[in-house]
N, C-alpha and C positions, 0 to 999 in steps of 0.2 A: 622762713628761710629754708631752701633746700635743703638735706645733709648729703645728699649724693648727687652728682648731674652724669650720665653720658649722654654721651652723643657720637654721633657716625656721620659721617657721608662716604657717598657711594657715588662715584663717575662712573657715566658710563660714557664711552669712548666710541666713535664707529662710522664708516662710510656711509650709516643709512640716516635717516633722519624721519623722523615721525610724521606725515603729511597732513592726519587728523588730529595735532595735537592735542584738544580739548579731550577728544575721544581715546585717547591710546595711551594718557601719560597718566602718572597714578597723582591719585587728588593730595592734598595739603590737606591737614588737620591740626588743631589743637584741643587737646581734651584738658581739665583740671576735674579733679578731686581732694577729697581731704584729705589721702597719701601719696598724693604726688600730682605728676604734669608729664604728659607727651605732648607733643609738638615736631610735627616734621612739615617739611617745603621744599620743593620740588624747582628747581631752579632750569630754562633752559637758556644754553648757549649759542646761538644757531650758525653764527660765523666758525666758531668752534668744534662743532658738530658735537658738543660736550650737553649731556642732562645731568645737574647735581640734584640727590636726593638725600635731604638732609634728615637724620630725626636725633632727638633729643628729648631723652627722659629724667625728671626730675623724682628721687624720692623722699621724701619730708619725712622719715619716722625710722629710727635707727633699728628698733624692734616692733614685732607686734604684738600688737598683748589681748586682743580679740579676735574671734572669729572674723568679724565685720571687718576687720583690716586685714586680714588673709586675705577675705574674697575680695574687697578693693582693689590687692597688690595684683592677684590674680587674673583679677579685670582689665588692669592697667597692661599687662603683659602678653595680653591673649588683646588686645586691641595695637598692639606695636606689632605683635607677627600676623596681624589680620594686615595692617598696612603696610608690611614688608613683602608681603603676598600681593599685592596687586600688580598686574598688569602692564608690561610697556610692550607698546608693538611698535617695531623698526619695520618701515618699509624704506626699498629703495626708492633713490630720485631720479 
């Protein structure tokens, strides 16, 4: 069982609309370990001209008590800003 969840989303709103979506939108992941769970997904609206990108982190361990779960958390956190970091490219229609 979890002991902490966030999670975010992020609209983005806009006159443009991505024409290579495959290629321009940031991918969907779900990672699990033994100190937690990322998870995000990437939602489009295209009537709405609305992209939701979802993410949500789980972390299962109130403290840590080993190295080995420092660099886990670490890991876990440094792969949420690697996916926060990707890419969306708007082109006009």
């Amino acid at each position: 069982m979890a002991y902490a969840g966030l999670a975010d989303s992020y609209v983005v709103a806009s006159t443009y609309t991505g024409e290579r979506a495959n290629e321009t939108m940031p991918q969907a992941k779900n990672l699990a370990s033994s100190i937690g769970g990322l998870s995000t997904a990437v939602e489009v609206k295209p009537g709405e001209r609305e992209l939701i990108y979802t993410r949500r982190m789980d972390i299962t361990h109130r403290s840590l008590e080993t190295a080995q779960q420092y660099e886990a958390i670490r890991s876990l956190f440094g792969e949420a800003a690697k996916n926060d970091a990707q890419t969306l490219t708007l082109a006009r229609r």
